[in-house]
N, C-alpha and C positions, 0 to 999 in steps of 0.2 A: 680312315675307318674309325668308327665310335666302338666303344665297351664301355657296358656299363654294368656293375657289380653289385648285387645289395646283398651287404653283409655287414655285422653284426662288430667288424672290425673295418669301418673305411680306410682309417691311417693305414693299415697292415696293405691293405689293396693299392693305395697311392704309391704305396716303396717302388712300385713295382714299376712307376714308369720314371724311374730315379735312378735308373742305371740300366748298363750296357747297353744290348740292342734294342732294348724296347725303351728306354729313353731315349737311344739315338731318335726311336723311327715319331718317338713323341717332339723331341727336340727340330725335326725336317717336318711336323706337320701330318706327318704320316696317319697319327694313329692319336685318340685323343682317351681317356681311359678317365671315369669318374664313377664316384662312391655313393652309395646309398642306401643309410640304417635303418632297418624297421622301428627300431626305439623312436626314432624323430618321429615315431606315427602311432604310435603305441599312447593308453591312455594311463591314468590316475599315476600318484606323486613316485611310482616305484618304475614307473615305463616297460610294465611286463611284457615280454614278447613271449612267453610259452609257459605249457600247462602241462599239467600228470596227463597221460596217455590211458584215453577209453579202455578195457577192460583189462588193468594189473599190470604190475609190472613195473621195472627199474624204466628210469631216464625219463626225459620230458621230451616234451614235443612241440616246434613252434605252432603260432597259433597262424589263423588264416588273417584277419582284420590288418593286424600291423604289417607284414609281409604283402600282402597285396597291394595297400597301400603306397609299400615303397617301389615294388614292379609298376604301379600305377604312373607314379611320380616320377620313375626312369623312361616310362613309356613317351611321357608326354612330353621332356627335356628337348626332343627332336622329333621331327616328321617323317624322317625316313624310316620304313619298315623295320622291325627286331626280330630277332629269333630270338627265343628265351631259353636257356639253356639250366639246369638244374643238374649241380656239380654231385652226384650220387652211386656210392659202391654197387647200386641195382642198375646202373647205366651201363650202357654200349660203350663195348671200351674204345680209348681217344688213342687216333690213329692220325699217320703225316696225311693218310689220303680227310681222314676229317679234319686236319687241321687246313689243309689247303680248303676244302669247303666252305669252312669259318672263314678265312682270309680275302672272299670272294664275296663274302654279302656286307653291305652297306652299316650294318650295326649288328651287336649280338648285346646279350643281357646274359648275365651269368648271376643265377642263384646258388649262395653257400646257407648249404644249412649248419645246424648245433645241434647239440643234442643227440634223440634221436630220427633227428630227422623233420621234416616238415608234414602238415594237415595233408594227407592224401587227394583230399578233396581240389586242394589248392593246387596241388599240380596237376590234377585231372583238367582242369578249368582253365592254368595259364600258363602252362610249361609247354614248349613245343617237344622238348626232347630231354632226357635223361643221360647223363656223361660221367663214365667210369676212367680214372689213367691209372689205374691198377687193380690188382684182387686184395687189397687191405683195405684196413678202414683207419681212418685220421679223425681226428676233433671234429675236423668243420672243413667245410668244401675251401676256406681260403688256398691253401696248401695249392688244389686242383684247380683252382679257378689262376692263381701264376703262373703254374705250367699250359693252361691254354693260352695266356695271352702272351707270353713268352712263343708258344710256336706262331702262333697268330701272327706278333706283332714283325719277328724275323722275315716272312714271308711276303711283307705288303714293298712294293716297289719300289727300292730306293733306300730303304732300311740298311744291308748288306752293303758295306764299302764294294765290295766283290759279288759283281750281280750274280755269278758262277757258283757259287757257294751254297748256297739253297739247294741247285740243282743237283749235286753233287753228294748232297748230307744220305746217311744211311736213310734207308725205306723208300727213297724217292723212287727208286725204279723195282721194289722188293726185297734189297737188298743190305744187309750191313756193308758200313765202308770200309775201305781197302785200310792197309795201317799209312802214318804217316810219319817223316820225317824232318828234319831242320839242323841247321848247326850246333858243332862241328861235327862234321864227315865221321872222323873215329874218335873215335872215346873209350872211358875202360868199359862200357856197359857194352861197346860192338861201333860196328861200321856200318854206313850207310847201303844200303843194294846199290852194287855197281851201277843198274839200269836207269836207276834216277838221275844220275849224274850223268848220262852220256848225252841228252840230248836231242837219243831218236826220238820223238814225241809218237811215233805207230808202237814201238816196245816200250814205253812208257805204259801208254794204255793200255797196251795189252796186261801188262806187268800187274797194274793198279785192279782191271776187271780180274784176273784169275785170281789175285787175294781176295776182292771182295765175295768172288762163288764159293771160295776155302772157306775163309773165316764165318760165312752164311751158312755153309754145309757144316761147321767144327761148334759153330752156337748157337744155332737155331737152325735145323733142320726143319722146322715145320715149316721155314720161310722156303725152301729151296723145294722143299714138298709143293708147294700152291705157286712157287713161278713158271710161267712159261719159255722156260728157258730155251735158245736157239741151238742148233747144232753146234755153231763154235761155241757158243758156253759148254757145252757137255763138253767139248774138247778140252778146253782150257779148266774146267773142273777134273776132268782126270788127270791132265798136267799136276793139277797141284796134287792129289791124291798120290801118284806118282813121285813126285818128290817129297811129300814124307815118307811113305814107301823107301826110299833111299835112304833118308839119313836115320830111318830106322832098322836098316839092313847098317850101314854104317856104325851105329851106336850098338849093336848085335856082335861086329864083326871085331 
């Protein structure tokens, strides 16, 4: 897969396939990521890319000519088709189900703006979509344009020493993940859950699904609100309800 980025900071963008999984999946081939400045395309001796904003008011605004210019120039880098994506607090917010989407098409272009933002006009004309990963606002889309290529880059085949891993990460099926464990067994902080050490791999699973319906129902309920959950899920979610239920009769008593 290809990513291409035009921002206003390329270095800042390159870090980004210099380590961990997204260097891995760059280092196998996976995924190739490259930078593109509107300044390179911007005119006279100061390389302006942005102006005061039409009718008043604080901040600037990038302009259209240098920006397109640089979408133009990432367009053409390659012949496989792009989605151009435009990293902005009025975008749909980024989700594992949009991240797998991205992770499925052949190229994507991520625009970061500055300021206050980019020529409206300019995104009406060559932005396919608008992308929020939270309700704050930052500098500049770099920030959000790492966290996409980060979920991205995880996702593409091969990336993951453990092809399992992906499939398994909180949201893949609605859900946050179960908690997790590792050496040594007891410690002064507590001991491992009997259950993991035993073995059974069917109380395993089960063990790992009823936390993840707990801990889904204890920190986001609105996740456990919109799944369709199965009869044994409601079982296994009263289970855990049930035992805190206990050890708050316990802690009572």
């Amino acid at each position: 897969m290809r990513i291409d980025v035009v921002s206003l900071f390329p270095d800042f963008i390159a870090q980004c396939a210099a380590f961990g999984v997204t260097g891995r999946a760059a280092e196998r081939g996976l995924l190739s990521l490259h930078g593109w400045n509107p300044r390179d395309h911007a005119e006279g001796n100061y390389r302006r890319v942005d102006d005061r904003t039409f009718g008043g008011g604080p901040g600037m605004v990038m302009m259209i000519d240098p920006v397109r210019a640089a979408l133009v120039a990432a367009r053409d880098a390659d012949p496989a088709p792009a989605r151009v994506v435009y990293l902005s607090p009025q975008g749909v917010p980024f989700t594992q189900a949009k991240a797998r989407e991205f992770a499925a098409q052949p190229r994507l272009i991520l625009l970061c703006g500055r300021y206050e933002g980019v020529d409206e006009r300019l995104l009406q004309a060559e932005v396919d979509e608008e992308l929020s990963i939270g309700d704050y606002v930052l500098s500049g889309g770099e920030l959000a344009a790492a966290v996409v290529i980060d979920a991205v880059a995880r996702l593409q085949d091969g990336a993951l020493n453990d092809a399992e891993s992906a499939s398994q990460d909180s949201f893949e099926d609605g859900l946050l993940d179960c908690p997790h464990y590792t050496k040594p067994v007891v410690h002064a902080l507590g001991e491992v859950p009997a259950v993991l050490l035993s073995g059974n791999h069917a109380e395993i699973a089960r063990w790992r699904r009823m936390h993840a319906l707990g801990r889904t129902w204890q920190r986001r309920p609105d996740l456990i609100d919109e799944a369709a959950l199965s009869p044994a899920d409601r079982k296994l979610l009263d289970a855990y309800r049930a035992g805190l239920a206990e050890v708050g009769d316990d802690a009572d008593g």
